[in-house]
HTML snippet that shows the backbone in 3Dmol.js (N, CA, C, O; Angstrom):
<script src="https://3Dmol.org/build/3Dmol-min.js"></script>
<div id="view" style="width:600px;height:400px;position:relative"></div>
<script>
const pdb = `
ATOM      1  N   UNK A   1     -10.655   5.936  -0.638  1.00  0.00           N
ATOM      2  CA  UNK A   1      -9.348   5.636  -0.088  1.00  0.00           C
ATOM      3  C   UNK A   1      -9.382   5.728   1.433  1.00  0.00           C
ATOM      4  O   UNK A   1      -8.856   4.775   2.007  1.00  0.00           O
ATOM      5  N   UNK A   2      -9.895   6.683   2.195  1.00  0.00           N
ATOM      6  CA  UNK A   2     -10.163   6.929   3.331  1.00  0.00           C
ATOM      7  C   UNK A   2     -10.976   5.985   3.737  1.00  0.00           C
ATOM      8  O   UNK A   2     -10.729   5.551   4.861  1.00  0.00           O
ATOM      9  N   UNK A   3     -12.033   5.444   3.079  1.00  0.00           N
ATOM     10  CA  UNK A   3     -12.696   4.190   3.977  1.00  0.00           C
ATOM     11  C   UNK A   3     -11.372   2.931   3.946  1.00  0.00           C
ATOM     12  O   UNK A   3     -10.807   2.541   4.968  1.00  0.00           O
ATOM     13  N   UNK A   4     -11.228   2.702   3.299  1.00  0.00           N
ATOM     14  CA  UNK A   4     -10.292   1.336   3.196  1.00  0.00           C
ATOM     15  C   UNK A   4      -9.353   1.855   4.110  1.00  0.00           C
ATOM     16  O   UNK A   4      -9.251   1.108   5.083  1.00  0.00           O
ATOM     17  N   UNK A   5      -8.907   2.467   4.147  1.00  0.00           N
ATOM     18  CA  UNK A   5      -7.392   3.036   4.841  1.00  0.00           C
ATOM     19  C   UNK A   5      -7.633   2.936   6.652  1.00  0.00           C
ATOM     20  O   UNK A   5      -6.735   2.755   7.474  1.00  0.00           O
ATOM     21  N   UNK A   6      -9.388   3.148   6.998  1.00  0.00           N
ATOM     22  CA  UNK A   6     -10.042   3.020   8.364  1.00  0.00           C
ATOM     23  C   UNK A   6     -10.449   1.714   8.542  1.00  0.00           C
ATOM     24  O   UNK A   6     -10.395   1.206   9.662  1.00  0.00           O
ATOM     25  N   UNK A   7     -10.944   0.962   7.355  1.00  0.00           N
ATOM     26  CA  UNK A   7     -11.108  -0.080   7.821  1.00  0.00           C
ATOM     27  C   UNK A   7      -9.896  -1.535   7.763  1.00  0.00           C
ATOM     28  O   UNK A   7     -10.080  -2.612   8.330  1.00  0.00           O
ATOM     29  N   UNK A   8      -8.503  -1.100   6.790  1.00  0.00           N
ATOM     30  CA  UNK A   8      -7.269  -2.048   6.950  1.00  0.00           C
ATOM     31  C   UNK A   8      -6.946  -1.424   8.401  1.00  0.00           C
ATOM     32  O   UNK A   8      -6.866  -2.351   9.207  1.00  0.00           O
ATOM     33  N   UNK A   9      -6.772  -0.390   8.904  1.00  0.00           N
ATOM     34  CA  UNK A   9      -6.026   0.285  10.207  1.00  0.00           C
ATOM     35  C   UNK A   9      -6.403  -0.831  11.256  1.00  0.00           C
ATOM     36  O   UNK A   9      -5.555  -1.461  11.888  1.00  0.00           O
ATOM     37  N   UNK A  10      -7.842  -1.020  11.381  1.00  0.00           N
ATOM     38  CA  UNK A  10      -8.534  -1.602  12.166  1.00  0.00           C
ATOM     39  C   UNK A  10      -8.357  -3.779  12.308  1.00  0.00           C
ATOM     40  O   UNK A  10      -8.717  -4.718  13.018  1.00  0.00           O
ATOM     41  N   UNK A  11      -7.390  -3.406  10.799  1.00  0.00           N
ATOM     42  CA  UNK A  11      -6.762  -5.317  10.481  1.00  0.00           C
ATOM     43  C   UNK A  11      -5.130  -4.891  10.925  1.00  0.00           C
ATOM     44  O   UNK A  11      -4.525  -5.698  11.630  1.00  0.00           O
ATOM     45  N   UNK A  12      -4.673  -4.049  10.644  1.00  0.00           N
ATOM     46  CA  UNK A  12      -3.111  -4.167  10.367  1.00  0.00           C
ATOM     47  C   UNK A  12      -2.542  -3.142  11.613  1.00  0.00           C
ATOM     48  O   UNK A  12      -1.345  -3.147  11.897  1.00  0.00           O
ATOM     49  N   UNK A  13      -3.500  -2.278  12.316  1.00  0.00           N
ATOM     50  CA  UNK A  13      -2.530  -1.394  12.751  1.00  0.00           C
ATOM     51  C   UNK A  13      -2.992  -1.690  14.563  1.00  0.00           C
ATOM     52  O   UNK A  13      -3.818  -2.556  14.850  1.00  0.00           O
ATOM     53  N   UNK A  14      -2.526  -1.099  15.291  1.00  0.00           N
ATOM     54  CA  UNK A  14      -3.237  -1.200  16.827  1.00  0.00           C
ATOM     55  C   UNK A  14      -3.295   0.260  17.041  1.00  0.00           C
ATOM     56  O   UNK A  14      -3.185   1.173  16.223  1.00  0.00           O
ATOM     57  N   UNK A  15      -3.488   0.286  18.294  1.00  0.00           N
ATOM     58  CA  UNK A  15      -4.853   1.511  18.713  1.00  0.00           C
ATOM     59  C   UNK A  15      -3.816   2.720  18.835  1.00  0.00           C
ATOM     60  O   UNK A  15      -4.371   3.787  18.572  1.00  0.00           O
ATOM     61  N   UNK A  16      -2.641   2.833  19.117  1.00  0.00           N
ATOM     62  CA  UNK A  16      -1.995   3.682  19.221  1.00  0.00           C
ATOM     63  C   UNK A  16      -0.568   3.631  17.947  1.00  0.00           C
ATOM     64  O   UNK A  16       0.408   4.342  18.187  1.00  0.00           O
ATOM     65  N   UNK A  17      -0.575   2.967  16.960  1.00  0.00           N
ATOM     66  CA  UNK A  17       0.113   2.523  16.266  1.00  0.00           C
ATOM     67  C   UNK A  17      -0.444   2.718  14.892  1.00  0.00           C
ATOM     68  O   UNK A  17      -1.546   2.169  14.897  1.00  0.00           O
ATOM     69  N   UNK A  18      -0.238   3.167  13.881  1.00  0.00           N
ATOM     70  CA  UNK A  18      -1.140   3.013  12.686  1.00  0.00           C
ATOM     71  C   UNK A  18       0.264   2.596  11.491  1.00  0.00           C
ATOM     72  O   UNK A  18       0.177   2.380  10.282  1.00  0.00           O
ATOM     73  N   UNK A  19       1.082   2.597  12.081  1.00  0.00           N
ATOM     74  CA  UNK A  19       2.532   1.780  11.067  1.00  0.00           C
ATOM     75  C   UNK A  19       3.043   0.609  11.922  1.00  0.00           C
ATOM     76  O   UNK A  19       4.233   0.403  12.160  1.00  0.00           O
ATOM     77  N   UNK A  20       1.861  -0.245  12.421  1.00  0.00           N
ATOM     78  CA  UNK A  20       2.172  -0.520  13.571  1.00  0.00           C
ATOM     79  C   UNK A  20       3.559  -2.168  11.929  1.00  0.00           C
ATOM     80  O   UNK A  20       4.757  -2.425  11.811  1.00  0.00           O
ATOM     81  N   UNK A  21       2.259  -2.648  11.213  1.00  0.00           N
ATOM     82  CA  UNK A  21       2.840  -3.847  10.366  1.00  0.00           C
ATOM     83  C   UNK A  21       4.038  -3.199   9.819  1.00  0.00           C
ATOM     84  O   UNK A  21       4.979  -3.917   9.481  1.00  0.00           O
ATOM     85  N   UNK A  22       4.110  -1.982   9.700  1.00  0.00           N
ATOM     86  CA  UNK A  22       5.922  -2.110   8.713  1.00  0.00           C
ATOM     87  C   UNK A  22       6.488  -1.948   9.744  1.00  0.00           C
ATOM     88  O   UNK A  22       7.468  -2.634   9.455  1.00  0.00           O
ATOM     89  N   UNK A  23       6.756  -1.503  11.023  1.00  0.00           N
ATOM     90  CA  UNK A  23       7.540  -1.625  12.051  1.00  0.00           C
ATOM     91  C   UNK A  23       8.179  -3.291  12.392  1.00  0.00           C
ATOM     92  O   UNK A  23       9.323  -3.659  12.660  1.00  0.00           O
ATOM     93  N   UNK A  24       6.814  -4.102  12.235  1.00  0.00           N
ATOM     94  CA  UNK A  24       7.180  -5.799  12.738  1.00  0.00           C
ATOM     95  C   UNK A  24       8.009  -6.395  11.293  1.00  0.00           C
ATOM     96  O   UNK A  24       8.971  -7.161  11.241  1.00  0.00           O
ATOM     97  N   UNK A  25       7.326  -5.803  10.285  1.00  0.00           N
ATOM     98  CA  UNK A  25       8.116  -6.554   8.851  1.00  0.00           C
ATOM     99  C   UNK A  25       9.434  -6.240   8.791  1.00  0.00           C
ATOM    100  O   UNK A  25      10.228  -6.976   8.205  1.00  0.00           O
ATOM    101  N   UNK A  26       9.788  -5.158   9.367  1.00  0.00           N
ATOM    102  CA  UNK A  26      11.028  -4.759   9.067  1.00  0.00           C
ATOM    103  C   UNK A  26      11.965  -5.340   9.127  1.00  0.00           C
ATOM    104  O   UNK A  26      12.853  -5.433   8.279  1.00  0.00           O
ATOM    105  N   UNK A  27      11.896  -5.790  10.096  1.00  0.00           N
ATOM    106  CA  UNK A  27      13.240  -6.945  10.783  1.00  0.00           C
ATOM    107  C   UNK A  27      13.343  -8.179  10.279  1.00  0.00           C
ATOM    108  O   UNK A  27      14.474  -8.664  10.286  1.00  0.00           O
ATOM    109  N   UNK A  28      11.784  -9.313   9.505  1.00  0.00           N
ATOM    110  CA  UNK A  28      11.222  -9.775   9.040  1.00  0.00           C
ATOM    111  C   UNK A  28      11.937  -9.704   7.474  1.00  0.00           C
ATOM    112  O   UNK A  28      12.370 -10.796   7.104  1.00  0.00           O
ATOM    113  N   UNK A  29      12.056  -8.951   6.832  1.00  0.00           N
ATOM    114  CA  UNK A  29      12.509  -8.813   5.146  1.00  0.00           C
ATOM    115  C   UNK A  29      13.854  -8.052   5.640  1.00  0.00           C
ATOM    116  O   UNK A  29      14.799  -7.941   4.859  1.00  0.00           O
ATOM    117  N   UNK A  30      13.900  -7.651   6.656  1.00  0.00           N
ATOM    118  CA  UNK A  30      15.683  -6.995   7.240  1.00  0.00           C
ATOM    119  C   UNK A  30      15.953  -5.859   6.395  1.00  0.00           C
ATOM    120  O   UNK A  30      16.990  -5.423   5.895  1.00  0.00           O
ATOM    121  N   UNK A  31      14.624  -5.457   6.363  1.00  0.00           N
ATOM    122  CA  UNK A  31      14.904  -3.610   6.009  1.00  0.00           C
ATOM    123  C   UNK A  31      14.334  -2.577   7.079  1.00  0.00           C
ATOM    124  O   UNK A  31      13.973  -2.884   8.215  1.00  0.00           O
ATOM    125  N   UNK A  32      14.318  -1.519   6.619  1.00  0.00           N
ATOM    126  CA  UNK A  32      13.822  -0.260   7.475  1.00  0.00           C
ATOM    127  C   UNK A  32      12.527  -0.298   7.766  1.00  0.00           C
ATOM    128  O   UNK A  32      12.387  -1.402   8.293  1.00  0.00           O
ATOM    129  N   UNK A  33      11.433   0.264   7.745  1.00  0.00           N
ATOM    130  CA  UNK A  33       9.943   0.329   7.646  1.00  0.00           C
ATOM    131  C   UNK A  33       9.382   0.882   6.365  1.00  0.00           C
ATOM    132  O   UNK A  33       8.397   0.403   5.803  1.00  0.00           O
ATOM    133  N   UNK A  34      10.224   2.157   5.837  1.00  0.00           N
ATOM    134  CA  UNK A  34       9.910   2.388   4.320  1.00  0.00           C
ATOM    135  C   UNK A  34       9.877   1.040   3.666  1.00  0.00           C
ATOM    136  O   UNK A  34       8.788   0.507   3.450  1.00  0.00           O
ATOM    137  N   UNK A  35      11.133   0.390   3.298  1.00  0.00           N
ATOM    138  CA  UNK A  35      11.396  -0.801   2.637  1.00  0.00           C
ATOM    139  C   UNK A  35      10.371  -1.669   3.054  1.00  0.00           C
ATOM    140  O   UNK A  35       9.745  -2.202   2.138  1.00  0.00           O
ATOM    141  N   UNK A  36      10.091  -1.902   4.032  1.00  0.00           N
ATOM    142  CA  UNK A  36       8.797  -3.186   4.384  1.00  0.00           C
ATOM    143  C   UNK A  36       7.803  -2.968   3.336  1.00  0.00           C
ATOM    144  O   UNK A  36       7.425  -3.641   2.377  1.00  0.00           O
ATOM    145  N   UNK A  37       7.438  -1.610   3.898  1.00  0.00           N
ATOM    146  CA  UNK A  37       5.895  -0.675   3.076  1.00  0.00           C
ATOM    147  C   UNK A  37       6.544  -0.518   1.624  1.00  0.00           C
ATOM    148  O   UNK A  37       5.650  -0.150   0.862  1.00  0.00           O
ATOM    149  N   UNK A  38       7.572  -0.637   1.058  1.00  0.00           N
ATOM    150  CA  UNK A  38       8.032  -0.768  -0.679  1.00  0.00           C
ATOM    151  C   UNK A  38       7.710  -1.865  -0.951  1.00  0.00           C
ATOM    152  O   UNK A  38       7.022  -1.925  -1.970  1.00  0.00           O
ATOM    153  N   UNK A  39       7.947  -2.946  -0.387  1.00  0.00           N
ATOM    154  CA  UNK A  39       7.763  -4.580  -0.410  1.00  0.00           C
ATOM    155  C   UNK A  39       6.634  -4.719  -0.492  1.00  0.00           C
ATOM    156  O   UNK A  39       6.217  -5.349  -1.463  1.00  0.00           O
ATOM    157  N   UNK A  40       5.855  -4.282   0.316  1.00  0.00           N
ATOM    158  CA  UNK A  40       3.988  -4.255   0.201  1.00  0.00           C
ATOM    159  C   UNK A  40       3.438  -3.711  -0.678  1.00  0.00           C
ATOM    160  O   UNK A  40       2.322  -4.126  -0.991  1.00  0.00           O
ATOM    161  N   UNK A  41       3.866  -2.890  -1.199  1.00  0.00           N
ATOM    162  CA  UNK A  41       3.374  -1.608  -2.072  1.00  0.00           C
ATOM    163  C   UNK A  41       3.771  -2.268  -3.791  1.00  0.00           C
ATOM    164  O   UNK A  41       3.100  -1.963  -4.776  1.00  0.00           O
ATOM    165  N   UNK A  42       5.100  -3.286  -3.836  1.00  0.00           N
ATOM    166  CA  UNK A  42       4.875  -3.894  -4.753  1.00  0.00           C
ATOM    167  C   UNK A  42       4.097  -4.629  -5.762  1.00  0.00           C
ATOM    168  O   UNK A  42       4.019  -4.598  -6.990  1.00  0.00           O
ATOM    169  N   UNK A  43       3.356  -5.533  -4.484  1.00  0.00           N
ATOM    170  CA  UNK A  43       2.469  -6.589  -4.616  1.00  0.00           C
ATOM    171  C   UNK A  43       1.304  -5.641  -5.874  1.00  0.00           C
ATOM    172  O   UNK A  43       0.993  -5.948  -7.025  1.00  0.00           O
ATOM    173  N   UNK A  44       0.947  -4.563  -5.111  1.00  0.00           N
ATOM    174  CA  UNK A  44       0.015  -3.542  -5.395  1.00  0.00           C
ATOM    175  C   UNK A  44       0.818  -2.925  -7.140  1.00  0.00           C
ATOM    176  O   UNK A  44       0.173  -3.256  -8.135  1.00  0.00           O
ATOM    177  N   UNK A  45       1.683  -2.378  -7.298  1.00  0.00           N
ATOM    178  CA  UNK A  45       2.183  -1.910  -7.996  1.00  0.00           C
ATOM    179  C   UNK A  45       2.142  -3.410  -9.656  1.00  0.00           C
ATOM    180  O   UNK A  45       1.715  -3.299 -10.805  1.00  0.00           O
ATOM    181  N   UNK A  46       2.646  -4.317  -9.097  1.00  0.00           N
ATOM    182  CA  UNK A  46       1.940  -5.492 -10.081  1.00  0.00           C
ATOM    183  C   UNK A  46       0.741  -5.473 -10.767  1.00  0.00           C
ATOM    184  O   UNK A  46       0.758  -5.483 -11.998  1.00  0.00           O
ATOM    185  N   UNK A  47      -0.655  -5.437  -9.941  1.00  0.00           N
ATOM    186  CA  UNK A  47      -1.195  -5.674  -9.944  1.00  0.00           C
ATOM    187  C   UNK A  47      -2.070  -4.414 -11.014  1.00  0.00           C
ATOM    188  O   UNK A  47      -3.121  -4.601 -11.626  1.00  0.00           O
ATOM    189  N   UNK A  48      -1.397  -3.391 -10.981  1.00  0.00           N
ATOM    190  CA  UNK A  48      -1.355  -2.252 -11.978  1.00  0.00           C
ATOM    191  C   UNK A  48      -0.930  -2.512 -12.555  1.00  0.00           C
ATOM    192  O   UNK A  48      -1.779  -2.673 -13.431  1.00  0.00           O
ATOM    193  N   UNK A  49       0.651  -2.997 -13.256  1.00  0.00           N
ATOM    194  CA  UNK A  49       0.888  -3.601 -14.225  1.00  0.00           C
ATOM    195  C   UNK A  49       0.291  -4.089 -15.202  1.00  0.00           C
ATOM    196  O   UNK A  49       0.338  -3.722 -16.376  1.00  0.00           O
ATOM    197  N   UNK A  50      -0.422  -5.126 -14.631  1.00  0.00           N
ATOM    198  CA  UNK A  50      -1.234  -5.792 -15.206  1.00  0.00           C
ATOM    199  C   UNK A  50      -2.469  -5.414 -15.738  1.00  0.00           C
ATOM    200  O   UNK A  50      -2.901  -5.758 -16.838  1.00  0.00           O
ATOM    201  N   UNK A  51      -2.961  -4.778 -15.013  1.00  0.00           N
ATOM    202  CA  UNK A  51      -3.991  -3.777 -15.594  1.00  0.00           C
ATOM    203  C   UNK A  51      -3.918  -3.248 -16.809  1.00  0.00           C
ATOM    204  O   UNK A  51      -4.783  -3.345 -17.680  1.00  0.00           O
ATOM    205  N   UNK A  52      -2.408  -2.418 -16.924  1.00  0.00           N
ATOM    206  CA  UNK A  52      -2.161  -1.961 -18.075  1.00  0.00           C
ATOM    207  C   UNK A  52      -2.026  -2.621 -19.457  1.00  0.00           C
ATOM    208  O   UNK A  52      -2.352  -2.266 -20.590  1.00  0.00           O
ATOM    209  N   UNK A  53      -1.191  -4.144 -18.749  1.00  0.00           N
ATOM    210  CA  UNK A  53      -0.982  -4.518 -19.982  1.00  0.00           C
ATOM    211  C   UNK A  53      -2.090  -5.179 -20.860  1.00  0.00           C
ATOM    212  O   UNK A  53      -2.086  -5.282 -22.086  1.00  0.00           O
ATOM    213  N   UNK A  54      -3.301  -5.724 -19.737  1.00  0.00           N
ATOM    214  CA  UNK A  54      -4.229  -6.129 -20.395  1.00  0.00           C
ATOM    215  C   UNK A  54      -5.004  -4.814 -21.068  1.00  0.00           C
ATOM    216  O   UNK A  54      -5.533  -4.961 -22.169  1.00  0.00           O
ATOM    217  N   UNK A  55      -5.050  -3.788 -20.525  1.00  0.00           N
ATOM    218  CA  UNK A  55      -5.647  -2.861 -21.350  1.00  0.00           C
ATOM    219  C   UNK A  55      -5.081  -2.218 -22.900  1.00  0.00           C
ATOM    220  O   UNK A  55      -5.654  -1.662 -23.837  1.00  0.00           O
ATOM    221  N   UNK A  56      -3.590  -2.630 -22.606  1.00  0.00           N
ATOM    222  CA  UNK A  56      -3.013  -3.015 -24.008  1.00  0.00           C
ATOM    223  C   UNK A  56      -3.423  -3.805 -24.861  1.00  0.00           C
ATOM    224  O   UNK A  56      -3.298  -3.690 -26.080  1.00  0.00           O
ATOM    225  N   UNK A  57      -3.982  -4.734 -24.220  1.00  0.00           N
ATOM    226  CA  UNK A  57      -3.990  -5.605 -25.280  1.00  0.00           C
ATOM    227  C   UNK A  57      -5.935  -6.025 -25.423  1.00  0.00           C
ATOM    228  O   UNK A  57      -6.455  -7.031 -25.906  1.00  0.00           O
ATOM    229  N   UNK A  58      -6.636  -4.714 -24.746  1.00  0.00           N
ATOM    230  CA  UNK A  58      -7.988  -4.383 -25.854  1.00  0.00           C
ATOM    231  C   UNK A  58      -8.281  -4.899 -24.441  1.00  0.00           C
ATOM    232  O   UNK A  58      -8.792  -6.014 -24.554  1.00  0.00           O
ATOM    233  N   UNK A  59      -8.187  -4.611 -23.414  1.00  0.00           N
ATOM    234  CA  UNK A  59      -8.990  -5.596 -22.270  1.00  0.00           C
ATOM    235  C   UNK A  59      -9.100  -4.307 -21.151  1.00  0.00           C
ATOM    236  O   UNK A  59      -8.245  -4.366 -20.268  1.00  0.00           O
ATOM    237  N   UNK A  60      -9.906  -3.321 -21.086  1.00  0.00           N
ATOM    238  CA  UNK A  60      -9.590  -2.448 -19.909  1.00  0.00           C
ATOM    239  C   UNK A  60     -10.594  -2.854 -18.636  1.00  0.00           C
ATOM    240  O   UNK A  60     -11.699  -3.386 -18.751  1.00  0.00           O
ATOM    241  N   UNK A  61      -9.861  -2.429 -17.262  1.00  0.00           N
ATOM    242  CA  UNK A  61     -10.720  -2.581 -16.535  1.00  0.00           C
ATOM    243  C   UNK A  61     -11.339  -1.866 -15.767  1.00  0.00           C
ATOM    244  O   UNK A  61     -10.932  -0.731 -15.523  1.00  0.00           O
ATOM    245  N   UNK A  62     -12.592  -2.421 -15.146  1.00  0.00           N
ATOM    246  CA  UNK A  62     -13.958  -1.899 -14.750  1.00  0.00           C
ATOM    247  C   UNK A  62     -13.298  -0.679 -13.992  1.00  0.00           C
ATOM    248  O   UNK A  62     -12.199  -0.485 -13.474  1.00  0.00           O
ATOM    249  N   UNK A  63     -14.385   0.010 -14.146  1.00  0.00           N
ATOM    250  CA  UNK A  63     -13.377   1.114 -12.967  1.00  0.00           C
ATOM    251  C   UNK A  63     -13.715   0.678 -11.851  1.00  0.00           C
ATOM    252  O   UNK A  63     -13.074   1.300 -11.003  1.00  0.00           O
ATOM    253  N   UNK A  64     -14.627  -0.334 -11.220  1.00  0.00           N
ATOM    254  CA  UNK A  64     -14.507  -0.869  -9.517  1.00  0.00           C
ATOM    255  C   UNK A  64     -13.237  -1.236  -9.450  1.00  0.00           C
ATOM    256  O   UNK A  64     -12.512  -0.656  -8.642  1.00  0.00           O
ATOM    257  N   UNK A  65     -12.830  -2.039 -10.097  1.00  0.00           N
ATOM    258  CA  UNK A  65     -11.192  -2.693 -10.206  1.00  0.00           C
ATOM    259  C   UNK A  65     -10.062  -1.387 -10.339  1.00  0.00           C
ATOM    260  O   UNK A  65      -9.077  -1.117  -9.652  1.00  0.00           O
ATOM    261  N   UNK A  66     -10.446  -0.954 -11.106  1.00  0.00           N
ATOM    262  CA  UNK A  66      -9.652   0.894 -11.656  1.00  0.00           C
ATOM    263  C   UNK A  66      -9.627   1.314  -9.561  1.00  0.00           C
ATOM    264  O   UNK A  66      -8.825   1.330  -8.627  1.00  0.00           O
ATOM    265  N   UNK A  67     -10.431   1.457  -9.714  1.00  0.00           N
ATOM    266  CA  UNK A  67     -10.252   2.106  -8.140  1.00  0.00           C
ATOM    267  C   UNK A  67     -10.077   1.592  -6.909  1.00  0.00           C
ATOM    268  O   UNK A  67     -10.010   2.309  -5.910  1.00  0.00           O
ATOM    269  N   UNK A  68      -9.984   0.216  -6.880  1.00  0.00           N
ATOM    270  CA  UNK A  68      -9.319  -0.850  -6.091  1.00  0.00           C
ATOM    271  C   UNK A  68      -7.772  -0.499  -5.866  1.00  0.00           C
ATOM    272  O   UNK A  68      -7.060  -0.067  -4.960  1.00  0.00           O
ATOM    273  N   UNK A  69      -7.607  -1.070  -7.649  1.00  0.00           N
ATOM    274  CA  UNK A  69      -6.072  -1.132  -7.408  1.00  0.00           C
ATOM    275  C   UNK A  69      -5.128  -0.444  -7.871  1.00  0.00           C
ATOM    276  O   UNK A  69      -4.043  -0.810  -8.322  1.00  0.00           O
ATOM    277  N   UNK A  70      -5.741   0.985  -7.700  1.00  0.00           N
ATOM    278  CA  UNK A  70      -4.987   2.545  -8.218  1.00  0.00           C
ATOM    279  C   UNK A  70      -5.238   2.767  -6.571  1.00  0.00           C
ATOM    280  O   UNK A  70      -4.329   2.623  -5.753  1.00  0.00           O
ATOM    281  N   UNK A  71      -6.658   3.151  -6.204  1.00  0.00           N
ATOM    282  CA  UNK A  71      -6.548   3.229  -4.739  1.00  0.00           C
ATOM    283  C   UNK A  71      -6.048   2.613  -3.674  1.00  0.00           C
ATOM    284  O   UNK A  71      -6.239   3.152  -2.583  1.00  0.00           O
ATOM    285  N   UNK A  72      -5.169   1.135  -3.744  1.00  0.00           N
ATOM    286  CA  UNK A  72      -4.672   0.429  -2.774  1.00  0.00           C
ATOM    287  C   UNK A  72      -3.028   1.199  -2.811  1.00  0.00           C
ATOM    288  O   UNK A  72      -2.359   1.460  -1.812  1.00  0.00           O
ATOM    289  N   UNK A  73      -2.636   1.458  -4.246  1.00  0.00           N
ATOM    290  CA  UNK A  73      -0.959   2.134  -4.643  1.00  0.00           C
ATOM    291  C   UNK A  73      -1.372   3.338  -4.032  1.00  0.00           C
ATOM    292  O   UNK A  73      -0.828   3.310  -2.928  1.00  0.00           O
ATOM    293  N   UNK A  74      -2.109   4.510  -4.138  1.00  0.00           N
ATOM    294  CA  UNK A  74      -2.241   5.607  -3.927  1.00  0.00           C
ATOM    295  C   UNK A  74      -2.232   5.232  -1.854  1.00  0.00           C
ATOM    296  O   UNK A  74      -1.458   5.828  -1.104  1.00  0.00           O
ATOM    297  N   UNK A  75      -2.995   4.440  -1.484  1.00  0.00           N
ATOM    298  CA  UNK A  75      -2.771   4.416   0.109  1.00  0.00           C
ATOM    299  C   UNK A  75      -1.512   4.170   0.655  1.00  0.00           C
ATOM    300  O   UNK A  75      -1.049   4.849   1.571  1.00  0.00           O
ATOM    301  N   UNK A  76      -0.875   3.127   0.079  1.00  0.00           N
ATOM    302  CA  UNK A  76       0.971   2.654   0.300  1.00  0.00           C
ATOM    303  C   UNK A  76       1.698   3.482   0.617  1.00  0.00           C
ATOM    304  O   UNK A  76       2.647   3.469   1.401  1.00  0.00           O
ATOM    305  N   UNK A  77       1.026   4.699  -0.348  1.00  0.00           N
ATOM    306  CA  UNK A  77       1.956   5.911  -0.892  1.00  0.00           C
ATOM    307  C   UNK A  77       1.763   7.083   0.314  1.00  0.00           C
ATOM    308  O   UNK A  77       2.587   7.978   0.502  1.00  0.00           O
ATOM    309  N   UNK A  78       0.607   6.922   1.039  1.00  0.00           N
ATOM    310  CA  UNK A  78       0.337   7.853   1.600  1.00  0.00           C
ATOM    311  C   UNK A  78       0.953   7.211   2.960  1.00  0.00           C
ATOM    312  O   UNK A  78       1.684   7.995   3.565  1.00  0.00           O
ATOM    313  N   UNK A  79       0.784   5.849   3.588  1.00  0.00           N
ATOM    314  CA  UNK A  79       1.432   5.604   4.235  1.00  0.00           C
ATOM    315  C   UNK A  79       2.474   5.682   4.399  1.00  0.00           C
ATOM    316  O   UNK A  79       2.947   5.803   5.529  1.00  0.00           O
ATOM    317  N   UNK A  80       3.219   5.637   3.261  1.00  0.00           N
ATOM    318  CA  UNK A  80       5.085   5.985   3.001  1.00  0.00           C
ATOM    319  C   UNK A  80       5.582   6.991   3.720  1.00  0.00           C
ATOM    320  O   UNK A  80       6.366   6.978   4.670  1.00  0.00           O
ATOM    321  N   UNK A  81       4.796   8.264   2.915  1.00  0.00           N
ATOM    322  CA  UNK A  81       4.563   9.538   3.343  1.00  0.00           C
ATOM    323  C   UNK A  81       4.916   9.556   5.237  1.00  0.00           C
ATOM    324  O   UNK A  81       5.775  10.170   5.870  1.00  0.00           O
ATOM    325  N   UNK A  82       3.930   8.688   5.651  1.00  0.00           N
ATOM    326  CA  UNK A  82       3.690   8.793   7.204  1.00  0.00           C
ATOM    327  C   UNK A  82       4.808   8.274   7.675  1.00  0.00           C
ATOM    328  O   UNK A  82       5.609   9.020   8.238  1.00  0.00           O
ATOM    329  N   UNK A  83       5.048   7.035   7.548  1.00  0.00           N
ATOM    330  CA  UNK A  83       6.750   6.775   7.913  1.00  0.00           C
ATOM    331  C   UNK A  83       7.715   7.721   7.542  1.00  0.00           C
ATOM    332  O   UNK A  83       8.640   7.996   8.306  1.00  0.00           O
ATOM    333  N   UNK A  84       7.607   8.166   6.607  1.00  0.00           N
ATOM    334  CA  UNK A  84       9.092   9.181   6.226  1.00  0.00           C
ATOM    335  C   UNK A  84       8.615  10.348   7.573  1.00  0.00           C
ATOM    336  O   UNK A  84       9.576  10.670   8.271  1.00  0.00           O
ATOM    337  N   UNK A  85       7.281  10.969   7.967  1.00  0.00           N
ATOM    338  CA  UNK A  85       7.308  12.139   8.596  1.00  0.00           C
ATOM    339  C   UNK A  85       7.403  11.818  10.027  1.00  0.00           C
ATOM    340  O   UNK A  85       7.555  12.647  10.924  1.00  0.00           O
ATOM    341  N   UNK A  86       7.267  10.098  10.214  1.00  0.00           N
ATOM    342  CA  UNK A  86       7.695   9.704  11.570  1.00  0.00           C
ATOM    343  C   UNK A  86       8.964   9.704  12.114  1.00  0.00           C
ATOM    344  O   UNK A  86       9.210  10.101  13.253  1.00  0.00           O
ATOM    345  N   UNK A  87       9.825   9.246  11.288  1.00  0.00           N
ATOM    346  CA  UNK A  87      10.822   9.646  11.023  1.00  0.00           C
ATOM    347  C   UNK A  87      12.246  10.729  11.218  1.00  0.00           C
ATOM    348  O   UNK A  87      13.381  10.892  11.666  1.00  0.00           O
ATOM    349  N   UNK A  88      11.178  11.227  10.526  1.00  0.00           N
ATOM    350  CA  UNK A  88      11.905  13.023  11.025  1.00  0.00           C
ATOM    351  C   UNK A  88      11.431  13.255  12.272  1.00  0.00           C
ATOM    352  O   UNK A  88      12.089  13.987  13.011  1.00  0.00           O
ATOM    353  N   UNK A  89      10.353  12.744  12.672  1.00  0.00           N
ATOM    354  CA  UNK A  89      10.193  13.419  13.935  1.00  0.00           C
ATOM    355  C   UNK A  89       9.765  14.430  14.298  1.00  0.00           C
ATOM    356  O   UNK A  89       9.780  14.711  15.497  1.00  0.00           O
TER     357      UNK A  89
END
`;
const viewer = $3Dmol.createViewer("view");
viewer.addModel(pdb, "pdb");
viewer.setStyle({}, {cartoon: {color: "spectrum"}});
viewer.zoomTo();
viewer.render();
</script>
């Protein structure tokens, strides 16, 4: 999680900024910065969905995939985290 999280920072965030994309989306989808990062975190949250349901239905997946896209929800989440404590201040 920590590698991905250093190497998206280095696509999505700038050098003094690391929420730098839900700050610009915000205004963009005309929510807060949480809400941007909920909106993003969706996409991700699907994509688990799906996981599940195919594993319902006798199809589970690899755990490279297992840890893709459990670890992309689990980063969202941690980013969330960081906006809410920016926040407060």
């Amino acid at each position: 999680m920590a590698r991905v999280l250093m190497k998206k920072s280095a696509e999505y965030a700038t050098a003094d900024d690391k929420l730098h994309n839900f700050k610009r989306a915000a205004p963009i989808v005309r929510r807060g910065q949480a809400g941007a990062l909920w909106g993003m975190l969706a996409k991700h949250l699907v994509s688990v969905a799906d996981l599940v349901e195919r594993a319902d239905a006798g199809e589970p997946p690899s755990q490279e995939v297992v840890d893709e896209k459990i670890g992309d929800c689990l980063n969202y989440l941690v980013l969330l985290e960081a906006v809410f404590a920016e926040q407060r201040g």
